[in-house]
DSSP file (Angstrom, degrees, kcal/mol; ACC not computed):
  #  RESIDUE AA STRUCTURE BP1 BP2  ACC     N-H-->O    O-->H-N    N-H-->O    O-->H-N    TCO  KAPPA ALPHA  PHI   PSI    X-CA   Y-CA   Z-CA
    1    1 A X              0   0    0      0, 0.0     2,-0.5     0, 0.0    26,-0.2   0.000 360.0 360.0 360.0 150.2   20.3   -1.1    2.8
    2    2 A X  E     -a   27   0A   0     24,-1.6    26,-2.7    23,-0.2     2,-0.4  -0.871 360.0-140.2-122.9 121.0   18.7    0.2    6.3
    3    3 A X  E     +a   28   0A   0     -2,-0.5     2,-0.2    24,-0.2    26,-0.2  -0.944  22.0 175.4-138.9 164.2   17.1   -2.0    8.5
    4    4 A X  E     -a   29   0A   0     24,-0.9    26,-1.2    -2,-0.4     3,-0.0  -0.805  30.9-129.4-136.2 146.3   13.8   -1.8   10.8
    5    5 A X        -     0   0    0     -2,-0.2     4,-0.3    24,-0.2    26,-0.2  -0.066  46.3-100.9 -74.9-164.9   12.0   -4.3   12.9
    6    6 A X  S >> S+     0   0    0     24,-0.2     4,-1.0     2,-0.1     3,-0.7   0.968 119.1  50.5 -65.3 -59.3    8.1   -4.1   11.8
    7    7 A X  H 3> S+     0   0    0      1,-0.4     4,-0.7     2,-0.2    -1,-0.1   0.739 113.1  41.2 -52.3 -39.4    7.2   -1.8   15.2
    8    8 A X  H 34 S+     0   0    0      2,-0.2    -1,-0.4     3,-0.1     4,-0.3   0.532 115.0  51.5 -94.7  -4.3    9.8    0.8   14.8
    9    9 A X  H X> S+     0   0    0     -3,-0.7     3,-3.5    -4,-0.3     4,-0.7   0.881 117.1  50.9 -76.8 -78.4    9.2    1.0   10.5
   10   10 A X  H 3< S+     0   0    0     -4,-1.0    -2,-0.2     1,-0.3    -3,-0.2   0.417 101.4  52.7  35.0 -83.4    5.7    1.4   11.9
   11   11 A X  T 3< S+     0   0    0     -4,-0.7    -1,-0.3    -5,-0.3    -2,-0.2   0.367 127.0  26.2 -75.6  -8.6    6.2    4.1   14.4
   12   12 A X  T X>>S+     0   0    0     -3,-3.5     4,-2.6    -4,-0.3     3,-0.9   0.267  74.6 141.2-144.0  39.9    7.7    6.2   11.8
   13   13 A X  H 3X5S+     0   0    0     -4,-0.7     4,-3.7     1,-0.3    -3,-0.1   0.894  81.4  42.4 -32.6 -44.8    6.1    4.8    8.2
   14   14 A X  H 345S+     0   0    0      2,-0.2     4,-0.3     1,-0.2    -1,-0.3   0.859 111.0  48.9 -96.0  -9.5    5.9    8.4    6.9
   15   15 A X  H X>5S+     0   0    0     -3,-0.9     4,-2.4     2,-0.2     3,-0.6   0.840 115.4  48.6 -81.3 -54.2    8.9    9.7    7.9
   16   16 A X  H 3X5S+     0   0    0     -4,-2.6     4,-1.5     1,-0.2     5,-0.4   0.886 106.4  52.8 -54.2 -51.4   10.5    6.6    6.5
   17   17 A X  H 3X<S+     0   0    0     -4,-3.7     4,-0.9    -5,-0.6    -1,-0.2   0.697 107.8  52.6 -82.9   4.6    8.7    6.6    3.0
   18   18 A X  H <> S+     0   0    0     -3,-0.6     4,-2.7    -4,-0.3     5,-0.4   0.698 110.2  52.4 -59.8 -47.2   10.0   10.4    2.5
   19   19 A X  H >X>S+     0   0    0     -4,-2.4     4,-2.6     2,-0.2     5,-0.8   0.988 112.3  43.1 -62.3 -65.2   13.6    9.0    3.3
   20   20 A X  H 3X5S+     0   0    0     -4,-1.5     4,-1.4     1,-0.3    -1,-0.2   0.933 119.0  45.0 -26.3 -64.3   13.2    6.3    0.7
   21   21 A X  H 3<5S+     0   0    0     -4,-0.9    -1,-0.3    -5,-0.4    -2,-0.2   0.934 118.4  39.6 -42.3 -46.4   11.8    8.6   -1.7
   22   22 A X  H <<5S+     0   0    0     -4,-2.7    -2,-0.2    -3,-0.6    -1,-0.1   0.955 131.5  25.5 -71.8 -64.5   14.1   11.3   -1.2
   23   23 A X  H  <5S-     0   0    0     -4,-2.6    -3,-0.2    -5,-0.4    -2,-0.1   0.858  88.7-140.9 -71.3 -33.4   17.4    9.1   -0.8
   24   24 A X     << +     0   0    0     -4,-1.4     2,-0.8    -5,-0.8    -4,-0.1   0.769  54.2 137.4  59.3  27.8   16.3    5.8   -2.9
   25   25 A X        -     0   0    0     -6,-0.2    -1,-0.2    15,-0.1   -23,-0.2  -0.820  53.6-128.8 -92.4 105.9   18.0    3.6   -0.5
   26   26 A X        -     0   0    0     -2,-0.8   -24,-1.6    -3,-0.1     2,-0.5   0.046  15.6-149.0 -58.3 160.4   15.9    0.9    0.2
   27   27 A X  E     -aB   2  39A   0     12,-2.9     2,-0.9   -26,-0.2    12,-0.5  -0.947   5.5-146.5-134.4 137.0   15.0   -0.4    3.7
   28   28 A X  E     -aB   3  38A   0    -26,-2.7   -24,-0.9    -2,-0.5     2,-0.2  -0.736  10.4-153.5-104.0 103.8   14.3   -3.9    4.7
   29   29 A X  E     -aB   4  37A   0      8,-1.1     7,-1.2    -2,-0.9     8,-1.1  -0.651  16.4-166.3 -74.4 146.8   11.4   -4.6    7.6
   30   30 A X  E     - B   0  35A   0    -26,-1.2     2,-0.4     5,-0.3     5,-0.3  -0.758  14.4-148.6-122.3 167.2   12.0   -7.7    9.4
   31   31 A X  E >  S- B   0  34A   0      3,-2.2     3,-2.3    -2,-0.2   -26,-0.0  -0.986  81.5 -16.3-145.9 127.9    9.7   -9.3   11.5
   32   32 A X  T 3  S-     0   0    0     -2,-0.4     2,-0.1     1,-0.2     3,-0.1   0.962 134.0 -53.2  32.1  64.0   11.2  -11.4   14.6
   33   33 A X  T 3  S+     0   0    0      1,-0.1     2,-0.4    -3,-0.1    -1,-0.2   0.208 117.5 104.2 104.0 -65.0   14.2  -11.1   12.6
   34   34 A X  E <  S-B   31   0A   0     -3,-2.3    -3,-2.2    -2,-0.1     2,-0.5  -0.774  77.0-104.3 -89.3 138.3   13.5  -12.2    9.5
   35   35 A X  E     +B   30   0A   0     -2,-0.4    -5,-0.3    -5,-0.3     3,-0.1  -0.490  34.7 175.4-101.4 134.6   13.0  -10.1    7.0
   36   36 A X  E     +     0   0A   0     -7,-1.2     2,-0.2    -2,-0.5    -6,-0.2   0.968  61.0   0.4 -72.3 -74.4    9.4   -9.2    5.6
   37   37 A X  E     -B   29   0A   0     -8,-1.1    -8,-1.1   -10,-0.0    -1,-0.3  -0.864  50.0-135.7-132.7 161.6    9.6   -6.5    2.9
   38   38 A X  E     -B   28   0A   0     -2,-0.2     2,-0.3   -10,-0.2   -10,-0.2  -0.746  20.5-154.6-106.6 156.9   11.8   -4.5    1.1
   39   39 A X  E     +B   27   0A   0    -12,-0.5   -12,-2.9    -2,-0.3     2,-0.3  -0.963  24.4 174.2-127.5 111.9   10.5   -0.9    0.9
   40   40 A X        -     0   0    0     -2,-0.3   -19,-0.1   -14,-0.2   -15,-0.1  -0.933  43.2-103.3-138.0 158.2   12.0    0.7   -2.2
   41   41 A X        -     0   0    0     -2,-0.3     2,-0.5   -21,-0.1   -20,-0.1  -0.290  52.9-131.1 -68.5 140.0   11.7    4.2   -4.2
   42   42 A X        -     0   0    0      5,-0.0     2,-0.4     1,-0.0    -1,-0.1  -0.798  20.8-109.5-107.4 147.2    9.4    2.9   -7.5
   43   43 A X    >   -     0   0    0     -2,-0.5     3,-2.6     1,-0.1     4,-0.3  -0.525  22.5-106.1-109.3-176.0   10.3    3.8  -10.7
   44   44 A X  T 3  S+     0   0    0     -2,-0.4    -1,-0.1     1,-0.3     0, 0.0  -0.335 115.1  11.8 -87.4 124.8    8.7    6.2  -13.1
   45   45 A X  T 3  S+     0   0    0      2,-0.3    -1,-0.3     1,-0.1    -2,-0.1   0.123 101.6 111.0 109.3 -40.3    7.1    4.0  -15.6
   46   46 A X  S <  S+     0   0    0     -3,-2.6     2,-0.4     1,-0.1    -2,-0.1   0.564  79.6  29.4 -49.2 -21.2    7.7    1.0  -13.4
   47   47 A X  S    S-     0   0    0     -4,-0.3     2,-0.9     2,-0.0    -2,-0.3  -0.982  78.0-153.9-155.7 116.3    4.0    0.1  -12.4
   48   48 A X        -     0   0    0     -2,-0.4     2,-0.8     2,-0.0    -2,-0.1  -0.601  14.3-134.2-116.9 108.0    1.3    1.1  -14.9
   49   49 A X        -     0   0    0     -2,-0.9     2,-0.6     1,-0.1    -2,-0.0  -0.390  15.2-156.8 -82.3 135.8   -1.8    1.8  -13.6
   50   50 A X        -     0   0    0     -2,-0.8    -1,-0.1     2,-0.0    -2,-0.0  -0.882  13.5-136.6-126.5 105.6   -5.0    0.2  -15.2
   51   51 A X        -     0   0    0     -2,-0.6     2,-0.3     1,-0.0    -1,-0.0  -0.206  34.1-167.9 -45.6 149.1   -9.0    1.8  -14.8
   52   52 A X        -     0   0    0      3,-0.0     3,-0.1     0, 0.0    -1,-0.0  -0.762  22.6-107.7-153.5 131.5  -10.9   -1.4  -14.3
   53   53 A X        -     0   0    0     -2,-0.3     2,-0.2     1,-0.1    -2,-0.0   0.004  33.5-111.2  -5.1 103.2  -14.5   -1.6  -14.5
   54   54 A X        -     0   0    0      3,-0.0     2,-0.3     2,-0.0    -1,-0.1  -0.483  35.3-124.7 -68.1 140.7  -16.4   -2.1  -11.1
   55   55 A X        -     0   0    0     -2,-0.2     2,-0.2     1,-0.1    -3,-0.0  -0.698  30.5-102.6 -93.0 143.2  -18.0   -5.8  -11.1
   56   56 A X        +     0   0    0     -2,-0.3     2,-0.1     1,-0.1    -1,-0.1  -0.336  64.2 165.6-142.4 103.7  -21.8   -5.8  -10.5
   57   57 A X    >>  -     0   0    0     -2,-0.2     3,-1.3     1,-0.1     4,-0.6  -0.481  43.6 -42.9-134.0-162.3  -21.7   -6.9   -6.7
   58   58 A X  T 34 S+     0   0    0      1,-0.3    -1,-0.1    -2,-0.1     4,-0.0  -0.618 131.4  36.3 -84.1 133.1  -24.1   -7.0   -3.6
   59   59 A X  T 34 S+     0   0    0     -2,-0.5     3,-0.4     2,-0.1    -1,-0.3  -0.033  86.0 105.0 120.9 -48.1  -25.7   -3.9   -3.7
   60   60 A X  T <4 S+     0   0    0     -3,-1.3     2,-0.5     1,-0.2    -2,-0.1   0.878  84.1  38.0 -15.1-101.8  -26.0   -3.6   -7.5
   61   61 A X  S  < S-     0   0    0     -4,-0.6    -1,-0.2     6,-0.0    -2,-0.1  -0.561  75.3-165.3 -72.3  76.5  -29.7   -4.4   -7.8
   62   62 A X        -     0   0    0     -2,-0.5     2,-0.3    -3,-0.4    -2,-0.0  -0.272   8.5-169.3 -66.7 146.6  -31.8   -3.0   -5.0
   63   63 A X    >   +     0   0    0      4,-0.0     3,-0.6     0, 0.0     4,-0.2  -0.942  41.0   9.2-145.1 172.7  -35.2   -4.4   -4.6
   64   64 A X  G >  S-     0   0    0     -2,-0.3     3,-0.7     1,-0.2    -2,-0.0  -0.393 117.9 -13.1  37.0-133.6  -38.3   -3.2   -2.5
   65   65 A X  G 3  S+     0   0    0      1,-0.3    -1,-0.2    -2,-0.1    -3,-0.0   0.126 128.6  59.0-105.2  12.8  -38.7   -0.3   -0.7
   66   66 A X  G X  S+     0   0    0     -3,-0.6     3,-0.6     3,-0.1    -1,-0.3   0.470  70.1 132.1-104.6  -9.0  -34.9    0.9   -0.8
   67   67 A X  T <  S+     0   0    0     -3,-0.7     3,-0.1     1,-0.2    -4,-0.0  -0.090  81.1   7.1 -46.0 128.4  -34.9    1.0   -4.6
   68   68 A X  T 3  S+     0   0    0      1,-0.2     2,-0.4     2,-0.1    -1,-0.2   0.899 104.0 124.5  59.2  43.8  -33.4    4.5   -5.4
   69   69 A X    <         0   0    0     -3,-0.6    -1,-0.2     1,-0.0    -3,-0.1  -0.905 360.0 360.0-104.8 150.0  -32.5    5.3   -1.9
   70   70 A X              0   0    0     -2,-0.4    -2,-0.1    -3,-0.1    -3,-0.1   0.592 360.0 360.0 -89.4 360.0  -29.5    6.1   -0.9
């Protein structure tokens, strides 16, 4: 396992999640030290992604003279 403080994971984030991908060696940010996150390759299948309905928020229901504006 590779590790990077937050600031240099940071300065190179994309460079860094291509290595991960590529190699699937995880790398542990630390922060003053201590360590934050793990950054690891996900696996196929691992994390199932789920549509969910937007909830009926501020905005929703326009009233007066914006009604049907954008």
């Amino acid at each position: 396992m590779k590790f990077l403080t937050v600031t240099k994971a940071k300065a190179i984030l994309t460079a860094l999640v291509m290595e991960v991908e590529k190699t699937g060696i995880p790398v542990c940010i630390t922060r003053n030290g201590i360590p934050a996150v793990i950054l690891r390759k996900v696996r196929e299948g691992e994390i199932g992604l789920v549509v969910e309905e937007p909830q009926a928020g501020k905005g929703e229901n326009l009233r007066g003279s914006r009604k049907g504006r954008l």
